[in-house]
C-alpha positions in Angstrom: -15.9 10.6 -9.4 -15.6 7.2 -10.8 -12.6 5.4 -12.5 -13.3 3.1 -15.0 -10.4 0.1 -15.9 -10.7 -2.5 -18.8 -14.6 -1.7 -19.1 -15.1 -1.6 -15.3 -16.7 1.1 -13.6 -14.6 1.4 -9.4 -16.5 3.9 -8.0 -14.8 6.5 -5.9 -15.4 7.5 -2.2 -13.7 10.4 -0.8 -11.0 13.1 -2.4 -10.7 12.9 -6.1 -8.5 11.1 -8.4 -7.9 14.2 -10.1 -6.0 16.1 -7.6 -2.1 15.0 -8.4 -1.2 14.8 -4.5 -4.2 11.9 -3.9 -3.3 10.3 -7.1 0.4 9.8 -5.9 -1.0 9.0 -2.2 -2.9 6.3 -3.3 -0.3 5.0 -6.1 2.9 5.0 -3.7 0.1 3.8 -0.4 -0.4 0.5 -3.2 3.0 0.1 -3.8 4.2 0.4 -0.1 1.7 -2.6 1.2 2.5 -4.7 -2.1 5.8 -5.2 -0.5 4.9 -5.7 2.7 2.3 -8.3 1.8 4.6 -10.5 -0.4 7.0 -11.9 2.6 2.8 -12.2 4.7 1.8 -14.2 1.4 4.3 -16.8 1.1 4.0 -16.8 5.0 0.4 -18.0 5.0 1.3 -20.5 2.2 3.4 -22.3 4.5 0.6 -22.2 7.1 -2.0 -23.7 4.6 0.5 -26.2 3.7 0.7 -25.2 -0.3 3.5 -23.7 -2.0 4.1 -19.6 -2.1 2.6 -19.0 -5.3 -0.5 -20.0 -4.3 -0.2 -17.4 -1.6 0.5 -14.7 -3.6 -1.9 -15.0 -6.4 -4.6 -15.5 -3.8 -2.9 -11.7 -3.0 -3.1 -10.8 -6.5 -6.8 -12.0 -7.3 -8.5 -10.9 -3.7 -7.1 -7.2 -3.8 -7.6 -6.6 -7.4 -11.2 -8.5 -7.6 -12.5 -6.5 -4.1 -11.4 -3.1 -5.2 -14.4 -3.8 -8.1 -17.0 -5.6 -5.7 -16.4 -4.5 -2.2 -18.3 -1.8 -0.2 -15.4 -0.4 1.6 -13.0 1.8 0.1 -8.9 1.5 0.9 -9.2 -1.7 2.6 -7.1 -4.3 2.0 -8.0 -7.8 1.2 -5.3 -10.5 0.6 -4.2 -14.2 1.7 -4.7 -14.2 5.5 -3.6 -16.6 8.1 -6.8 -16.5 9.6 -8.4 -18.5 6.6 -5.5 -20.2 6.1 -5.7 -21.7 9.6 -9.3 -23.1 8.8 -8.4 -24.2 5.8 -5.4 -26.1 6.5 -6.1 -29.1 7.5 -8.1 -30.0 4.2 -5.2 -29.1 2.6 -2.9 -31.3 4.8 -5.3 -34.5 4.3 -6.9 -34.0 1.0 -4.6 -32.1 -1.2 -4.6 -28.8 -2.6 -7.5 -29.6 -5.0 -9.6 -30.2 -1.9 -8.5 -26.5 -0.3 -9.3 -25.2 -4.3 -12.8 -26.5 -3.3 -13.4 -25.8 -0.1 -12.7 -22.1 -1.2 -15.1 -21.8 -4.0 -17.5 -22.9 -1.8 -16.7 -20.6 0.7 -17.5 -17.8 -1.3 -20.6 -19.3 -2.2 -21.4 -19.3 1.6 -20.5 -15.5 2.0 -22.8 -14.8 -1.0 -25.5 -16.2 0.0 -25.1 -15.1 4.0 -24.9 -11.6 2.6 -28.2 -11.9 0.5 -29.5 -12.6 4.1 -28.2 -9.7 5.8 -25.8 -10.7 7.6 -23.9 -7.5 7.8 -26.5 -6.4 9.9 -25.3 -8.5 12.8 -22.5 -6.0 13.4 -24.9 -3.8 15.2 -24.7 -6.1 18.0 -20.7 -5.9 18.4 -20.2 -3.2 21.3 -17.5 -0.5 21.2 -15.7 -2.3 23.9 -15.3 -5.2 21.9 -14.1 -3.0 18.9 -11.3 -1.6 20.9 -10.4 -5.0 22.1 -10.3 -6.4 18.4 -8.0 -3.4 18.0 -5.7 -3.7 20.4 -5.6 -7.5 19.9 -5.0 -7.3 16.6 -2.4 -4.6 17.2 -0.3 -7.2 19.3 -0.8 -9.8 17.1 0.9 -7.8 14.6 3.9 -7.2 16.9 3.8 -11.1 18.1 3.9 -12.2 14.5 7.4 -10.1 14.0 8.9 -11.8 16.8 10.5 -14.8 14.5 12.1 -12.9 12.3 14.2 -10.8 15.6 15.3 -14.5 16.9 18.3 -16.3 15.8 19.1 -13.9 13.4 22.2 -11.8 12.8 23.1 -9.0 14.6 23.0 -6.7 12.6 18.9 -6.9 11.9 18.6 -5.1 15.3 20.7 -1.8 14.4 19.4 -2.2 10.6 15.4 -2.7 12.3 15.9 0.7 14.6 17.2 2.3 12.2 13.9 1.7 9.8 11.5 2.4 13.4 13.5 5.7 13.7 12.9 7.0 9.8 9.1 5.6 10.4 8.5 8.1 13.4 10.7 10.8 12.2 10.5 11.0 8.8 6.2 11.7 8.7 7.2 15.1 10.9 9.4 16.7 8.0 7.5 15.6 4.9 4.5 13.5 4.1 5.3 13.5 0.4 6.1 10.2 -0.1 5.2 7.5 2.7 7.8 7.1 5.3 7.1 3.0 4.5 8.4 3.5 0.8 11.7 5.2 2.1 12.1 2.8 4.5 12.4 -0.4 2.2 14.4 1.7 -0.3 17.0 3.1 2.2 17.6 -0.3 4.0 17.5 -2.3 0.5 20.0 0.0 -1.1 22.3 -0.3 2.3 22.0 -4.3 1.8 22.4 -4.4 -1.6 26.0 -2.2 -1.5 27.2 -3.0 1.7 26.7 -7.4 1.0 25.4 -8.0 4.3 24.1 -11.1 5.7 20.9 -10.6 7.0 17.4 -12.1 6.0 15.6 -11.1 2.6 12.4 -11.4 1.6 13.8 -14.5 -1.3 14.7 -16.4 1.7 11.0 -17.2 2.8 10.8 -19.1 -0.3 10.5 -19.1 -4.1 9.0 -16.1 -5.9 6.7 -17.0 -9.6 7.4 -16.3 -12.2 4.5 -17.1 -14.7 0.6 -15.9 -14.6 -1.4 -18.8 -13.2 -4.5 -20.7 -15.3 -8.1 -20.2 -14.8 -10.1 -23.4 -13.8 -12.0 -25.3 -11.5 -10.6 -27.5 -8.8 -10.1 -31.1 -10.1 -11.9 -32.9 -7.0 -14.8 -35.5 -7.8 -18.0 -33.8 -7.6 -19.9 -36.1 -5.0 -21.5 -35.9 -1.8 -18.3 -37.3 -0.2 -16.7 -34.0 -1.5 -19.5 -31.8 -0.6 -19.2 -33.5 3.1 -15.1 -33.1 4.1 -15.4 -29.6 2.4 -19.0 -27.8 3.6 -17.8 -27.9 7.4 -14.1 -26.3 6.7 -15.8 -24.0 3.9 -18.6 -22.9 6.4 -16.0 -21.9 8.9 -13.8 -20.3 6.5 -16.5 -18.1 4.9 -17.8 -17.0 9.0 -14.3 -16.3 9.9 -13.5 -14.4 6.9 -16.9 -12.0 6.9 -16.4 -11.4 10.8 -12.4 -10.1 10.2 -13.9 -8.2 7.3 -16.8 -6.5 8.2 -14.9 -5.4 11.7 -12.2 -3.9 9.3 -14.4 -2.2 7.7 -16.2 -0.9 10.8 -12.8 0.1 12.0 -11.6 2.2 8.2 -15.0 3.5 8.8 -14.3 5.3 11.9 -10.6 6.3 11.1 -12.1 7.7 7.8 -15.1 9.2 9.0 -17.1 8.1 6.3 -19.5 5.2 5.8 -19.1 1.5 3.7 -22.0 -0.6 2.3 -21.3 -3.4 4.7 -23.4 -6.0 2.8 -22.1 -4.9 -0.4 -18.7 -6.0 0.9 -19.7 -9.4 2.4 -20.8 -10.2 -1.0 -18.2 -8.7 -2.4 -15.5 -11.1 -0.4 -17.7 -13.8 -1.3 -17.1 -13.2 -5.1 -13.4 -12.5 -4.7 -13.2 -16.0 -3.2 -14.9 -17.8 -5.7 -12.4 -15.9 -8.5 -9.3 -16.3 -6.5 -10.6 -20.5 -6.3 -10.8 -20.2 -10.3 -7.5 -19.1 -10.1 -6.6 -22.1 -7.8 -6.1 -19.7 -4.8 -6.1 -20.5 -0.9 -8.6 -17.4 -0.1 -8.7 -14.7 2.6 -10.4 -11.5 3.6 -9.3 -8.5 4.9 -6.1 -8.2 6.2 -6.1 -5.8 9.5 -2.2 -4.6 9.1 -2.1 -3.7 5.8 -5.6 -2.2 6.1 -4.1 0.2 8.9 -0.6 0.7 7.1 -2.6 1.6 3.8 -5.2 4.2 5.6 -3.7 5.8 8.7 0.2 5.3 7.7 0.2 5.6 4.1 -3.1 8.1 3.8 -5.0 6.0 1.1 -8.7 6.7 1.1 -10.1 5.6 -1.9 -10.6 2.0 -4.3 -7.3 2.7 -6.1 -5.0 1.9 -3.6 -6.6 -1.6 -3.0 -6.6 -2.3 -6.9 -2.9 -1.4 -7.1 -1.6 -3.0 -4.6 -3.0 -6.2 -6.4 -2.0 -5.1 -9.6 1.9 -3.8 -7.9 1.7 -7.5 -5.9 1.6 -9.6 -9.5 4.1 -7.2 -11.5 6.9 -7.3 -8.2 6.7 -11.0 -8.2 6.3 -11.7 -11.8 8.5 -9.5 -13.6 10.8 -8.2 -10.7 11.2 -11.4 -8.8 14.8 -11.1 -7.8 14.9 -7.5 -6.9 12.1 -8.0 -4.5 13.6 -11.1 -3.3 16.7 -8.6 -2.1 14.3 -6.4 0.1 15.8 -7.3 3.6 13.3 -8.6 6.2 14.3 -6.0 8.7 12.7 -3.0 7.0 9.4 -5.2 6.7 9.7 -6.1 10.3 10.3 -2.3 11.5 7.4 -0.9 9.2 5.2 -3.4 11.1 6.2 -3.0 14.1 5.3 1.1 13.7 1.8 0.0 12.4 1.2 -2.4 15.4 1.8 0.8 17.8 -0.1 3.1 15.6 -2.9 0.4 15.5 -3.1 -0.1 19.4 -5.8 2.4 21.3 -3.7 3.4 23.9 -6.7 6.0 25.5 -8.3 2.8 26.1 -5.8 1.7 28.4 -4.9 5.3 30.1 -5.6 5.6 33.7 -7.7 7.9 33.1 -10.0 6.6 31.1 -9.8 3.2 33.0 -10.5 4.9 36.5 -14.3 6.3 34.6 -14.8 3.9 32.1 -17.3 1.2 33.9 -15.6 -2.1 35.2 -17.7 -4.3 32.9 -16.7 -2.2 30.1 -13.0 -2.6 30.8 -13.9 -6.5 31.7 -15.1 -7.1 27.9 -11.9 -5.2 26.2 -9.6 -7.4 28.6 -12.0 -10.4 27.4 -11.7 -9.9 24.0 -7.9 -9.1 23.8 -6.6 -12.4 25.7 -9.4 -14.6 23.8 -7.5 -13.6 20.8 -4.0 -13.6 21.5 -4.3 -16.7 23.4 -5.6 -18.3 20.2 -4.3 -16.4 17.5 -7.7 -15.8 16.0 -9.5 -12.9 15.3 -13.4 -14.2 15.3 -12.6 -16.4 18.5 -11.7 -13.8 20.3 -14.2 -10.9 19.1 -16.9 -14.1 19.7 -16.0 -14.5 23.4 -15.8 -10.8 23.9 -19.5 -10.3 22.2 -20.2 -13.3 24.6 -18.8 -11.4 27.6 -20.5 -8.2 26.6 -24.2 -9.8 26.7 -23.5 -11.9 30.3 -22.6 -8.1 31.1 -25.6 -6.3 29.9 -27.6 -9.0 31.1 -26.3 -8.8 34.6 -26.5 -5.1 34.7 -29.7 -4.9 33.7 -31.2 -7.2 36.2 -30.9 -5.1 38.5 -32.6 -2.2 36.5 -36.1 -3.5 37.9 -37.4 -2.0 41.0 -40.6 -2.3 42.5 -42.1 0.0 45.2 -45.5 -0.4 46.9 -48.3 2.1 48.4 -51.5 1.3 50.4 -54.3 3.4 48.7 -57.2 4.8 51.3 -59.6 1.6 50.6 -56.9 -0.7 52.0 -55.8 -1.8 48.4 -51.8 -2.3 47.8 -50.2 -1.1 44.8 -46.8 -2.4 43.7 -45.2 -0.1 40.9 -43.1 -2.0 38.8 -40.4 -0.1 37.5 -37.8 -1.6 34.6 -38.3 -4.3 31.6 -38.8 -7.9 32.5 -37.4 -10.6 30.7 -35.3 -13.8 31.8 -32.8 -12.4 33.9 -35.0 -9.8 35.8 -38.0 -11.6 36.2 -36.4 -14.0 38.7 -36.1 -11.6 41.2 -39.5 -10.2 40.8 -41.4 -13.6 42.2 -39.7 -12.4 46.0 -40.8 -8.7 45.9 -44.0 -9.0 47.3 -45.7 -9.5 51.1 -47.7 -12.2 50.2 -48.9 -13.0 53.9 -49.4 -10.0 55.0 -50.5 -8.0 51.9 -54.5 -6.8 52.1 -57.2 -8.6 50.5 -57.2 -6.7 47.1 -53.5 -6.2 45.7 -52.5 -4.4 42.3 -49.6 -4.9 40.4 -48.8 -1.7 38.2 -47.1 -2.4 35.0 -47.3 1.0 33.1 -43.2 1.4 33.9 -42.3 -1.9 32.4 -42.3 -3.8 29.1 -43.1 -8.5 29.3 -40.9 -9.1 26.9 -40.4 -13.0 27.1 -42.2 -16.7 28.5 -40.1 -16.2 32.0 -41.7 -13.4 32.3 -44.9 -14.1 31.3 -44.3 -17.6 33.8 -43.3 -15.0 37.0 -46.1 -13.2 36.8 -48.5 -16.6 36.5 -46.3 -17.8 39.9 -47.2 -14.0 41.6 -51.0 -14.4 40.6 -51.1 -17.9 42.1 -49.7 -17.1 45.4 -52.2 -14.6 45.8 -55.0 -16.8 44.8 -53.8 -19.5 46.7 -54.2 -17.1 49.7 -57.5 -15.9 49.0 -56.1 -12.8 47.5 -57.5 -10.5 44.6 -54.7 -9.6 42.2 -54.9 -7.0 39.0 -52.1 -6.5 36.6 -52.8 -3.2 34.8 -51.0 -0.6 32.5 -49.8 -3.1 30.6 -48.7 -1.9 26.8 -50.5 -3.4 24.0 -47.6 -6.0 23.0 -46.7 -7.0 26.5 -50.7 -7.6 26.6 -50.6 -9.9 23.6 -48.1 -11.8 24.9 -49.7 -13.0 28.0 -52.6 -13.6 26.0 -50.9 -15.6 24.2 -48.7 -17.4 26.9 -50.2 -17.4 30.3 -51.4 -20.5 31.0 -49.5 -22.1 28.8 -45.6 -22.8 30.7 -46.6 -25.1 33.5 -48.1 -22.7 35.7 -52.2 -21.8 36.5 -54.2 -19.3 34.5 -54.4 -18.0 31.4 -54.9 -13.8 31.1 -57.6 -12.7 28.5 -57.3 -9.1 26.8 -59.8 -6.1 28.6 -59.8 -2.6 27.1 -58.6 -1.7 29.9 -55.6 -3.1 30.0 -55.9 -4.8 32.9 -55.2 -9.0 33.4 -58.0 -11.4 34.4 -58.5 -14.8 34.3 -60.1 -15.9 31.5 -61.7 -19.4 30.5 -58.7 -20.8 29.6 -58.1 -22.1 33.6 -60.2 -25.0 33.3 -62.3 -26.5 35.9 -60.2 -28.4 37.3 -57.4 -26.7 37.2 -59.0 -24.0 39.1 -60.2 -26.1 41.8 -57.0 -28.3 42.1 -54.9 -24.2 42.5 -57.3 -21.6 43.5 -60.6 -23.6 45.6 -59.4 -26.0 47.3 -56.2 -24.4 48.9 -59.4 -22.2 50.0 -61.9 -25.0 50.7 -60.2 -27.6 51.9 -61.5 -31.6 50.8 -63.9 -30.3 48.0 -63.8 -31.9 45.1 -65.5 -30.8 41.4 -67.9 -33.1 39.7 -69.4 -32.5 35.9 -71.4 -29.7 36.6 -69.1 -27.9 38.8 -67.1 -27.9 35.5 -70.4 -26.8 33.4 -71.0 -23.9 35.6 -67.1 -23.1 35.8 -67.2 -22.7 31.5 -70.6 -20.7 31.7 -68.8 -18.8 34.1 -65.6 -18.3 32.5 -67.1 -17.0 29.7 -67.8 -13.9 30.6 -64.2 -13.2 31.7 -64.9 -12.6 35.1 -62.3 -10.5 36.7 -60.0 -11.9 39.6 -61.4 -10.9 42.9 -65.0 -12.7 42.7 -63.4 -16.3 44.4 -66.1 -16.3 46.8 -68.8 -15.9 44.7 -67.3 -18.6 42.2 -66.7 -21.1 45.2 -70.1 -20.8 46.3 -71.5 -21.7 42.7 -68.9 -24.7 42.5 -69.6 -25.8 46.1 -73.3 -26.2 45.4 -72.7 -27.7 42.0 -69.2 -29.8 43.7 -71.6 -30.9 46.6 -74.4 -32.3 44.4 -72.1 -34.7 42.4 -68.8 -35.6 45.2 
């Protein structure tokens, strides 16, 4: 089922609109984070350096434009501190026209990196990094309530436990109307009859009370402007895609059901551009309200993101001062039950810690200090993706293994067992007895894949040893692309010989090698104080030609000593 609003067509995922009890879900679900973003919004104003109302119809604009272009259902997208970090400083320096900018063009950059796929990046973020993210986020969420439980009067503690208590309690008798709701009601009626003096949501500053004006930022439009904004827009638009698309991964797997995650890149990018129109400070998905709306408040569908926009602008425009009565402390206790609901405590059971692999547990820990220590999101998932690839890379280094057999002609075989590539491929070089190993060696490849130059560079170094020695060397059962590639290679990174393709898939030495190069690496180790004159070189090309196969030095020697000899 779709829904279509003022000419627009929101498609629907999941239950339908026309059951009564998902319609009033996902109507009180927008209503419940509407309140709980206005105090966030004003919040990040103050952190961007602009005034509150720029913060909340960044709010306004990002929810109500994503729930028409994004790709994932029931998340919520809104003025973020994230962003609002990054953009900050242009602000501070430049001027709010500058930050207008800076997020126009930010949402050009997320346009333009989702027309190149880069949604498709997310494939490379491991679980353990997603439970991190979680769990980080999860106590960022609880850290960011701290300020408003500090120098504060006493009774926000009784009046903050009591709103905890109805949170946990209330979900267990009756899911009819979202414990969140009851929660700000409850506490704002007590407030308003009782008088007390605790915190409100009008003291974190002024509430609008007018519809802001379309335009465009009023900057100059020079390369000077393109220059102070491109680096902060850049950083704003990576930041904000990253936060985004890992909310969506996460909705995806509380839901159960899949998002079009390069739909929803672009789609941030065009919220950013409208919400700059609207002389907005940007954002992207915010995480807390994301989890309140979907796993506290059961939303599951585009609605609940379009009215909490829509319930955002109408609470601050037209109900200004009653929203400004909401006391802090039933804000503070609904977050503080959505940080613990957030946190993946299986991931830090004993139980799961005593079978989960150490590495594993290594990257989660990784990613959740990275990002508390800095407060953001993308550094922290960044140096946990970071940690996860120094991880694999280790742990798959030692995946190679090599074993060896003599064969009843006296010819050595080394099976090579695991893929090669930069971090394995170093070890490889030491595996093999090249002093004592027989005349006529082969190096079985059939188990393995080449898959890079430090690969194709080991195996050059293991064929020169041999042949420095006086030692036939074969590589065979190599696959057609790891064949290709030390076609293409070998011989080429600072180390003799050069392989040429056989049908058989086995390695020789091709014509590639040179004349001298072959003398200066493979004869005269062997022949000591010959040297190769012009037709020694002649014969060596001739030779070559015919892409003789390793193992006929002596043969080779004698034709180059005859022809070395008759010109040294």
């Amino acid at each position: 089922m779709s829904l279509t609003i003022a000419g627009f067509r929101v498609p629907a995922t999941g239950p339908s609109l026309r059951s009564p009890a998902v319609l009033r879900t996902e109507v009180l679900a927008g209503l419940v984070v509407a309140l709980a973003l206005i105090p966030e919004a004003i919040a990040f104003s103050v952190i961007a350096g602009v005034d509150p109302r720029v913060g909340l119809f960044s709010t306004v604009t990002m929810a109500i434009t994503i729930a028409f272009t994004g790709g994932r259902p029931a998340m919520i997208t809104a003025a973020t501190a994230a962003v609002a970090l990054v953009v900050a400083p242009v602000s501070r320096e430049y001027g709010v026209g500058y930050l207008v900018a800076t997020i126009l063009l930010a949402g050009v950059f997320q346009m333009l990196l989702a027309l190149f796929g880069v949604a498709k990046l997310m494939r490379f973020i491991p679980r353990s990094v997603m439970v991190g993210f979680v769990n980080a986020l999860a106590i960022l969420v609880l850290v960011s309530q701290v300020p408003h439980l500090v120098g504060v009067p006493w009774l926000v503690y009784p009046l903050t436990a009591v709103g905890i208590a109805v949170m946990f309690v209330l979900p267990k008798v009756t899911t009819a109307v979202p414990a969140p709701l009851v929660v700000v009601l409850v506490l704002t009626l007590l407030f308003v009859a009782f008088g007390w003096n605790v915190p409100d949501v009008g003291d974190q500053g002024a509430l609008p009370d007018s519809l802001p004006v379309p335009g465009f930022p009023h900057v100059p439009v020079t390369l000077h402007t393109l220059q102070v904004i491109a680096p902060y827009a850049l950083g704003a638009a990576l930041v904000g895609l990253l936060e985004s698309l890992m909310t969506a991964k996460l909705v995806d797997d509380i839901t159960d059901t899949p998002s079009n995650k390069t739909r929803e890149a672009c789609g941030q990018g065009i919220a950013n551009v409208v919400t700059a129109v609207f002389g907005g400070m940007g954002g992207c998905a915010v995480v807390g309200q994301t989890m309140m709306n979907v796993k506290v408040a059961g939303a599951r569908t585009r609605l609940s993101t379009l009215l909490t926009g829509v319930f955002v602008l109408i609470l601050v425009v037209s109900l200004g001062d009653l929203v400004g009565r909401i006391p802090m402390a039933a804000l503070v206790a609904v977050m503080i039950v959505v940080s613990f609901a957030t946190f993946d405590w299986h991931s830090v059971a004993p139980r799961t810690l005593k079978v989960l692999p150490r590495s594993e547990t290594l990257v989660m820990v990784v990613t959740v200090i990275a990002t508390v220590a800095t407060g953001n999101l993308a550094i922290g998932v960044s140096l946990g993706v970071l940690a996860a690839m120094v991880a694999f890379a280790r742990r798959v280094a030692h995946f190679t293994t090599v074993s060896a057999v003599t064969g009843p002609d006296g010819t050595r075989t080394y099976r090579v067992r695991g893929d090669l590539f930069f971090v394995s491929s170093n070890d490889l070089v030491h595996q093999f007895d090249y002093a004592d190993d027989p005349s006529e060696v082969v190096i079985d490849l059939s188990g393995t894949s080449v898959w890079d130059a430090s690969s194709v560079a080991t195996l050059d170094t293991i064929r020169l040893k041999y042949a420095s020695r006086g030692k036939t060397v074969s590589f065979t059962g190599l696959d057609g692309a790891s064949l290709d590639r030390l076609n293409r290679l070998s011989g080429q990174l600072g180390v003799l010989g050069c392989f040429t393709g056989a049908s058989d898939h086995t390695s020789h030495f091709g014509p590639g090698c040179g004349g001298d190069t072959w003398f200066r690496n493979v004869i005269s180790p062997v022949i000591p104080g010959l040297t190769p004159g012009p037709r020694c070189r002649r014969a060596w090309w001739r030779g070559g030609a015919s892409c003789m196969p390793m193992g006929r030095e002596p043969r080779r020697a004698n034709r180059c000593r005859r022809a070395g000899r008759a010109h040294t």
